[in-house]
C-alpha positions as CSV (number, residue, x, y, z in Angstrom):
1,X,-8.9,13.9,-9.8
2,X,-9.3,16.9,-11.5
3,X,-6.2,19.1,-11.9
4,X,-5.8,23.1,-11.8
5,X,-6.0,23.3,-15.6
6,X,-9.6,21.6,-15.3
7,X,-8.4,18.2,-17.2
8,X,-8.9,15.4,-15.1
9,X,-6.7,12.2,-14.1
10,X,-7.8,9.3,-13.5
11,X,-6.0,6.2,-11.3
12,X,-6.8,2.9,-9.5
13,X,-6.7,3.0,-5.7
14,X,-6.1,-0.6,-4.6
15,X,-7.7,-1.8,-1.3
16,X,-4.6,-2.0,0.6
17,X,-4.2,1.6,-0.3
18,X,-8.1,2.5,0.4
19,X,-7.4,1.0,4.4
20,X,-4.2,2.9,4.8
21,X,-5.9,6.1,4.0
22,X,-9.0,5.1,5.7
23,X,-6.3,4.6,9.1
24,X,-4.6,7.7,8.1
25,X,-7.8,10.1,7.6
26,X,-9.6,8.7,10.6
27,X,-7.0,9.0,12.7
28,X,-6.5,12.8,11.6
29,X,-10.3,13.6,11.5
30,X,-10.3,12.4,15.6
31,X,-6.6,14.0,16.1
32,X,-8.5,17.8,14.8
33,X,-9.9,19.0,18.1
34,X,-10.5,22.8,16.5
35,X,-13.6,22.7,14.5
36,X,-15.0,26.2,13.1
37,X,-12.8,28.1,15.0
38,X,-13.6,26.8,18.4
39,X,-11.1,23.9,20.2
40,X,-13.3,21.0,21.0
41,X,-13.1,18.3,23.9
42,X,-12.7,14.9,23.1
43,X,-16.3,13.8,24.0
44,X,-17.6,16.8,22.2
45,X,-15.7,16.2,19.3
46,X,-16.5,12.8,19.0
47,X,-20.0,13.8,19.2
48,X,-19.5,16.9,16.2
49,X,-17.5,14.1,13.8
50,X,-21.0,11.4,14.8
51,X,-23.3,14.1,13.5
52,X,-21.2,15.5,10.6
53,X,-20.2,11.5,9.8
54,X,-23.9,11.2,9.4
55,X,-25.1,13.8,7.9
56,X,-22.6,13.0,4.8
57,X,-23.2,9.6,4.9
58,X,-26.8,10.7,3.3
59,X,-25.5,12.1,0.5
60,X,-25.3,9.8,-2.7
61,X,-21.9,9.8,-4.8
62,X,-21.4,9.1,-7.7
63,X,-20.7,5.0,-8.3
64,X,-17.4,3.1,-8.7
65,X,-15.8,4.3,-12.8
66,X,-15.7,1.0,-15.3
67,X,-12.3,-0.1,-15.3
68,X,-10.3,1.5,-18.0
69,X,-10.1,0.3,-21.7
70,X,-6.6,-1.4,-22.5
71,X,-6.0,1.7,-25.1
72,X,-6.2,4.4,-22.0
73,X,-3.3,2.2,-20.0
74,X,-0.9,2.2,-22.1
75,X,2.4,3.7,-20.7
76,X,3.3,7.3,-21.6
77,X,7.0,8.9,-21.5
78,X,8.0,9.8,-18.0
79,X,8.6,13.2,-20.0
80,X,4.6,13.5,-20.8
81,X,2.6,14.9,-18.5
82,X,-1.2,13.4,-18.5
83,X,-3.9,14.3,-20.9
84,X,-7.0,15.2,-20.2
85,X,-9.6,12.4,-18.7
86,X,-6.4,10.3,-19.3
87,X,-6.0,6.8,-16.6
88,X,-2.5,7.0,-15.6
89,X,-2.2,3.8,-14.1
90,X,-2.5,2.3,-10.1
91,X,-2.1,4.8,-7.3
92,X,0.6,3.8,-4.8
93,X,1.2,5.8,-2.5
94,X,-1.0,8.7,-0.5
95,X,0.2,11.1,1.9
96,X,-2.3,13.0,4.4
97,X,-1.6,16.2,6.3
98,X,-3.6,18.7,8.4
99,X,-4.2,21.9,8.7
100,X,-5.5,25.3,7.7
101,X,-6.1,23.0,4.5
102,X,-6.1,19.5,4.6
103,X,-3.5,17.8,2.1
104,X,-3.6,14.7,0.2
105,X,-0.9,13.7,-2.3
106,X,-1.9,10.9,-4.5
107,X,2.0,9.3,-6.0
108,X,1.1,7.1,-9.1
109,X,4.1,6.8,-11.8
110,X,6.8,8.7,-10.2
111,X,4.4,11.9,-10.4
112,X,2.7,13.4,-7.2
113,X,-0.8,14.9,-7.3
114,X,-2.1,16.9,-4.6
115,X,-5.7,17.4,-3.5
116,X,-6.3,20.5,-1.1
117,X,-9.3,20.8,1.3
118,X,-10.9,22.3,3.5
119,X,-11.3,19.7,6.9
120,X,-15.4,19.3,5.3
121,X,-14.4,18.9,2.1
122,X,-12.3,16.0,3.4
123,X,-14.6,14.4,5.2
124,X,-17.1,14.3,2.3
125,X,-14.3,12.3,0.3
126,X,-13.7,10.3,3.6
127,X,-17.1,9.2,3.7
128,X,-17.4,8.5,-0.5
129,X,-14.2,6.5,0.1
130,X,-15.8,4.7,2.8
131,X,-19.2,3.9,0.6
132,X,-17.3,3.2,-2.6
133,X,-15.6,0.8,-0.4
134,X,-18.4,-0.9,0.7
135,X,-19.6,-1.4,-2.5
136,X,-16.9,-2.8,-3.8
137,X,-17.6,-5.5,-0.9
138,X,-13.7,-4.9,0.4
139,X,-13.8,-5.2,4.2
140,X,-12.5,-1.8,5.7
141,X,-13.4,-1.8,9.4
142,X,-15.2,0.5,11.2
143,X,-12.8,1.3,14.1
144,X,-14.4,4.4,15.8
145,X,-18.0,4.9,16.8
146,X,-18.7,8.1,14.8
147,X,-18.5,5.8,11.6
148,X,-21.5,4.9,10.2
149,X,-22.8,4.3,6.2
């Protein structure tokens, strides 16, 4: 994740974790009936989150990160905030919210990191999740029809 100050942070996201938010952003992506400023039925919007689902789903991102070096997880004071491009260890909580900006606040270490995005921007990392998933061969089911990778 990379942080206001441009440094980045780096954490694991187990695959417990990856189908909770995969539930959780799913279930918000088909809960947002007001796309570009325009409130959408349900059959329409399932048809907009179909063609945007797809239209993402061509895009290549980048591939799953070697697992870190034992020196990078080492434990730092609770006192010191991260370095830069430092691995601080395994995510375990997320939180997602919705609205004008879409929220997601990764916990890891008693210290919360917050991503804000626009609803696109969220679907793009929806859709990486999903495909990093995947590749990783870990079993997240496709539960709604608009899915597809």
């Amino acid at each position: 994740m990379l942080l206001l100050n441009k440094s980045e942070v780096r954490f694991w996201i187990s695959r417990r974790l990856t189908k909770a938010v995969y539930e959780g952003m799913a279930g918000l992506l088909k809960k947002s009936k007001v796309i570009d400023g325009k409130e959408l039925e349900p059959a329409a919007l399932e048809q907009h989150l179909k063609a945007e689902f797809f239209e993402l789903s061509l895009s290549t991102f980048d591939p799953t990160p070697p697992p870190p070096s034992p020196k990078a997880s080492q434990s730092t004071s609770e006192d010191e905030s991260p370095k830069p491009d430092e691995f601080i260890g395994l995510c375990h909580s997320v939180t997602l919210t919705s609205g004008d900006k879409w929220l997601m606040s990764f916990t890891t270490r008693g210290v919360n990191y917050q991503l804000a995005l626009e609803r696109r921007s969220m679907l793009k990392v929806f859709v990486g999740l999903l495909k990093t998933s995947a590749n990783a061969g870990w079993d997240v089911p496709k539960t709604y029809a608009w899915i597809c990778y």
